[in-house]
C-alpha positions as CSV (number, residue, x, y, z in Angstrom):
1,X,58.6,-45.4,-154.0
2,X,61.6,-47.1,-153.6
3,X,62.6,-49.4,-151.2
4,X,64.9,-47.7,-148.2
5,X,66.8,-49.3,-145.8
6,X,67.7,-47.8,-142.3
7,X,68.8,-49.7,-139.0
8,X,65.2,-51.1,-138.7
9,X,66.2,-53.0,-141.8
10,X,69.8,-53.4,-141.8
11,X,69.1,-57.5,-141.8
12,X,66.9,-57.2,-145.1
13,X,70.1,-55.3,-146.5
14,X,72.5,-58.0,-145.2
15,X,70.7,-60.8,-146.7
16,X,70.5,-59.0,-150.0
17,X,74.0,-58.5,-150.2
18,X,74.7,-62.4,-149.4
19,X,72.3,-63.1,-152.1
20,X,74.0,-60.6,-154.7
21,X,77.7,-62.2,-153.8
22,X,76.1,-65.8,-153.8
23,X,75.2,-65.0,-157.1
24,X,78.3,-63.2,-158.6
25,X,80.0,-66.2,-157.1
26,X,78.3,-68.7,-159.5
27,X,78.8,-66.4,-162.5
28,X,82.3,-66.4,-161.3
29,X,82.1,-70.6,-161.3
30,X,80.5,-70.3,-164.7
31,X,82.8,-67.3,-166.0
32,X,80.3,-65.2,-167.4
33,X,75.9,-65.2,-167.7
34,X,74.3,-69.0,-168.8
35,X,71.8,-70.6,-167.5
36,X,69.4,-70.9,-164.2
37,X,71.7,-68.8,-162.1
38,X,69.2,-67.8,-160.1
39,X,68.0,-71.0,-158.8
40,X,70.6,-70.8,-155.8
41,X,68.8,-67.4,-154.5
42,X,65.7,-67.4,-152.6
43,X,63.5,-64.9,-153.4
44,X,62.3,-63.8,-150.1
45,X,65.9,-62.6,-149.6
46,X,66.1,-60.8,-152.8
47,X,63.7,-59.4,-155.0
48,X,65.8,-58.0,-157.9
49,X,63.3,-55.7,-158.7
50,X,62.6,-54.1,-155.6
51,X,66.2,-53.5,-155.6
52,X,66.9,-51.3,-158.9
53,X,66.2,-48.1,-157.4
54,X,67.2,-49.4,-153.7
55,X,68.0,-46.4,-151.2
56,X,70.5,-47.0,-148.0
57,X,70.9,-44.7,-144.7
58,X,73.8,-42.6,-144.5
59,X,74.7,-44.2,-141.3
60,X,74.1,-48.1,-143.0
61,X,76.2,-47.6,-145.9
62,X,79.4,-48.7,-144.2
63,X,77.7,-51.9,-144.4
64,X,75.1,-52.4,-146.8
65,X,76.6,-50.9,-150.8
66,X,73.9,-49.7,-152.2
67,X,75.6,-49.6,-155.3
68,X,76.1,-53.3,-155.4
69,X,72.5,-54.0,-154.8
70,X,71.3,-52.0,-157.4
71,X,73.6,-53.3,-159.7
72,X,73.4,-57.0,-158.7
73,X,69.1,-56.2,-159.4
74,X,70.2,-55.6,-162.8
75,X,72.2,-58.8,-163.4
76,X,69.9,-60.9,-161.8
77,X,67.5,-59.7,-164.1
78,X,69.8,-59.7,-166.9
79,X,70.0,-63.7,-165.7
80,X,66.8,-63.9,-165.8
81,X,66.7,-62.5,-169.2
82,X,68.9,-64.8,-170.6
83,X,66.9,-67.9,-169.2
84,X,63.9,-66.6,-170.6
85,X,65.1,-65.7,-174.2
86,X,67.1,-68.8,-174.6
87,X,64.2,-70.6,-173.2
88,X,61.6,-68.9,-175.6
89,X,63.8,-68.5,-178.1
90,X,61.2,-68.0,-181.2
91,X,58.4,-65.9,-178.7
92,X,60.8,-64.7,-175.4
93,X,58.6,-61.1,-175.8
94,X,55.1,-62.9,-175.6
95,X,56.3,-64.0,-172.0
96,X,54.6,-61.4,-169.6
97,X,57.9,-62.2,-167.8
98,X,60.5,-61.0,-170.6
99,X,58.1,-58.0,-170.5
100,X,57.8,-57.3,-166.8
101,X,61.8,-57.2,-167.1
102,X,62.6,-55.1,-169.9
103,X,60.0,-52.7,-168.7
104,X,61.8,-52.7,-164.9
105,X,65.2,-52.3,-166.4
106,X,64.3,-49.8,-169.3
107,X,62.6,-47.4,-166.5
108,X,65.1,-48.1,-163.8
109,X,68.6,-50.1,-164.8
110,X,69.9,-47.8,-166.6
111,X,71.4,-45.6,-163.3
112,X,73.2,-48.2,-162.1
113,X,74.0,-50.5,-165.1
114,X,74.4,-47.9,-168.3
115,X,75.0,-50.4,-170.9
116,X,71.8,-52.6,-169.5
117,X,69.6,-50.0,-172.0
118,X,71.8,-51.3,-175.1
119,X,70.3,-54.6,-174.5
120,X,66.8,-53.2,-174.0
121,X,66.5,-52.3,-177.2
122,X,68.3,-54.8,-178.7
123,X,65.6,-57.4,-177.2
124,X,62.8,-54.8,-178.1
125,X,63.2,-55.2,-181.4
126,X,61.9,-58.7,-181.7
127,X,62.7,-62.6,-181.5
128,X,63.5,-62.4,-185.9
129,X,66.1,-59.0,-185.3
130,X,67.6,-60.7,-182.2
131,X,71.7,-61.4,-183.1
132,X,72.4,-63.8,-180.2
133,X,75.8,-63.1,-180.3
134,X,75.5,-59.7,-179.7
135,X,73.5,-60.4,-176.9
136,X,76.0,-62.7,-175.8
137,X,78.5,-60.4,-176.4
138,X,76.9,-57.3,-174.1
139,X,76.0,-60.0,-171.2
140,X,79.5,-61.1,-171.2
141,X,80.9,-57.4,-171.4
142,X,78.4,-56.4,-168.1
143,X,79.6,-59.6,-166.0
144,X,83.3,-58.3,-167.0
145,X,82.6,-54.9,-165.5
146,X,80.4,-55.3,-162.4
147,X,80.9,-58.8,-161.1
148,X,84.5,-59.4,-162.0
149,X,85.3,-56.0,-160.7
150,X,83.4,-56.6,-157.3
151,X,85.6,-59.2,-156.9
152,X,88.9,-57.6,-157.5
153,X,87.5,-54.8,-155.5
154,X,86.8,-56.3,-152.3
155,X,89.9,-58.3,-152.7
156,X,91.8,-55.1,-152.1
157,X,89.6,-53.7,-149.4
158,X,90.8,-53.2,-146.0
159,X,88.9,-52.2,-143.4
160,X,89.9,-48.8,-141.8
């Protein structure tokens, strides 16, 4: 069942969202997905995968975007990812990690980051059929879309 957050929870929401534009703010710093960008998170504020299928009150949604959290769940996992294959390179989907994630984002990414199943199967197929540079090339196009957007986004917000 997924997670849902009402008024009782509105400060569980808020902290998410600080830990989702923490983090989009180091990709920004780094221009794109490396390495260990999760480190400046704490994971009692945001558990990436309890946020993929997150569901927000009507009446908390002026405040919390769900949208964002679901998709900053996916690119903290796709962060995660990315440590863990470049860390593994030769066995990344013998790590019970790698697995937990790909499993997650097969069954529950895709709705709010599309082009997260293209990776999926990219990394399913093994550490020997695994073109880096592809990979590369898909993180980079996902950072482009969602966390470079959210910026220009809320740069042209104005509160009503």
């Amino acid at each position: 069942m997924p997670m849902f957050i009402d008024f009782d929870q509105c400060a569980i929401g808020n902290r998410a969202i600080a830990s989702v534009l923490l983090l989009y703010y180091h990709l920004a710093r780094e221009g794109g997905i490396t390495h260990d960008q999760t480190v400046y998170l704490a994971q009692e504020d945001f558990d990436p995968f309890a946020f993929l299928d997150i569901q927000v009150a009507d009446d908390q949604k002026s405040g919390i975007d769900q949208t964002l959290l679901r998709e900053g769940a996916v690119v903290y996992l796709l962060c995660e990812l990315n440590d863990q294959v470049t860390d593994y390179e030769s066995d990344f989907l013998k790590q019970p990690f790698v697995r937990k994630i790909l499993e997650a984002l097969a069954a529950r990414g895709e709705a709010a980051v599309p082009e997260v199943l293209a990776i999926v199967q990219e990394l399913s197929l093994g550490e020997q059929q695994l073109n880096y540079a592809s990979f590369s090339g898909k993180l980079q196009l996902i950072y482009e879309k969602y966390v470079t957007r959210t910026f220009k986004e809320l740069a042209r917000a104005r509160v009503a």
